[in-house]
C-alpha positions in Angstrom: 0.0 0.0 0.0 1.0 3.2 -0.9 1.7 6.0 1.9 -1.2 8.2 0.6 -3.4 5.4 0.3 -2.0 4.6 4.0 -3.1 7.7 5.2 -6.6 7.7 4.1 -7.0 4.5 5.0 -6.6 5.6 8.5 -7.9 8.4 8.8 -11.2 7.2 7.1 -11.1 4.6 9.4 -11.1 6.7 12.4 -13.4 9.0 11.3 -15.9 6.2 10.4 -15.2 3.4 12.8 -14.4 5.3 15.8 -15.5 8.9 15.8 -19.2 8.5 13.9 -20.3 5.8 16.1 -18.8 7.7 19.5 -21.0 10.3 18.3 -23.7 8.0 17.4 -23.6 6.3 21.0 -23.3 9.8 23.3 -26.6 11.1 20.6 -28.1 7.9 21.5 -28.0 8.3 25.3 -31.0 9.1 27.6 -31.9 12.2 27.9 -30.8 14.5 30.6 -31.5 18.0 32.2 -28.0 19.4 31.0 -27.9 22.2 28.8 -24.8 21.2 26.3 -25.0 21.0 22.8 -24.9 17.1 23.1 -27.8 17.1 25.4 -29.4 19.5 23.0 -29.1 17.3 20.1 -29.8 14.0 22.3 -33.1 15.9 23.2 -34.0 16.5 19.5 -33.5 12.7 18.0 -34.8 11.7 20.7 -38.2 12.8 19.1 -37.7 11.1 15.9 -38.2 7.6 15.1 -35.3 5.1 14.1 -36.0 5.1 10.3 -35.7 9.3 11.0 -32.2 8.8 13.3 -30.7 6.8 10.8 -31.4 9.2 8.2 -29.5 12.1 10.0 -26.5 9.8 11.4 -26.2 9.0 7.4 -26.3 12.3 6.8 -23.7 13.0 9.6 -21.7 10.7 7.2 -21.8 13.1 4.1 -21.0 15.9 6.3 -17.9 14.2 7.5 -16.9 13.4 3.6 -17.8 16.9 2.4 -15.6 18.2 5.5 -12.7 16.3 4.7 -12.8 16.2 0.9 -12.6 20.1 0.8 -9.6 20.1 3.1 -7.6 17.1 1.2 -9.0 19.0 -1.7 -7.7 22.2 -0.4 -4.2 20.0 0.3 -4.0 18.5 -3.5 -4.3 22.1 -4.8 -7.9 21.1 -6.3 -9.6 22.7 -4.4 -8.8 26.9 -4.0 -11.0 28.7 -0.2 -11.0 31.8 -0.1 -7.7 34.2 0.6 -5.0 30.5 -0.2 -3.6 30.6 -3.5 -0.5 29.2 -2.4 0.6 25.6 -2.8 0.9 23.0 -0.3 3.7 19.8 0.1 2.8 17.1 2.5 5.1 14.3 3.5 5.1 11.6 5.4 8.2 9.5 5.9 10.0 11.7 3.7 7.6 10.8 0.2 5.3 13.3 -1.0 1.7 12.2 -0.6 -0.3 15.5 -1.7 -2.3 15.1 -5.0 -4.6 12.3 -5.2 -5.6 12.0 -1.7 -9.5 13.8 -2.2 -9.5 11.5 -5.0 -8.6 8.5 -2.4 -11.0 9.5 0.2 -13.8 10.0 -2.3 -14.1 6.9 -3.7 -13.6 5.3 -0.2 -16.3 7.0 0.9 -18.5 6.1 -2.7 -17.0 2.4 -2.1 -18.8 2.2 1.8 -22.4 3.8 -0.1 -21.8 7.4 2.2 -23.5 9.1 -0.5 -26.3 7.3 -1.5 
């Protein structure tokens, strides 16, 4: 495996097998009297039925892809926010991995059915 295709690897893993379903499990919690932005959103799914809380932790999932596709984007130099026009170099154990890694992490995330 290539180190680019190393790095997406991971971090798509840990941002789909360990920090959606954290999330998923403390939004899934009973309810409580705090006044956090977890207990908040705990207190507004818990209104909804499952078919309805599946349908916003799968859209949680296209969130997360949109998020990090515009910053490997951003990375790559394919993608240009507003006020950086300059170009980036990422390495990691001294090889340059910058230039296909939102094309990586797309079609990871088009391989697991995120955008469907």
């Amino acid at each position: 495996m290539k180190n680019d295709e190393k790095i997406i690897e991971s971090i798509f893993s840990e941002l789909f097998d360990d920090n959606l379903p954290r999330y998923q499990n403390s939004l899934t919690s009973p309810i409580d009297n705090n006044d956090d932005v977890y207990a908040k959103a705990r207190k507004a799914l818990s209104k909804l039925d499952e078919q309805d809380k599946t349908a916003i932790f799968d859209f949680f999932k296209v969130v997360i892809s949109d998020t990090s596709s515009t910053i490997f984007g951003t990375i790559d130099g394919s993608h240009f926010p507003p006020n950086i026009d300059g170009d980036f170099t990422l390495t990691y154990e001294d090889e340059e991995i910058q230039g296909s890694l939102q094309d990586l992490f797309i079609e990871k995330a088009e391989n697991k059915g995120i955008f469907n």
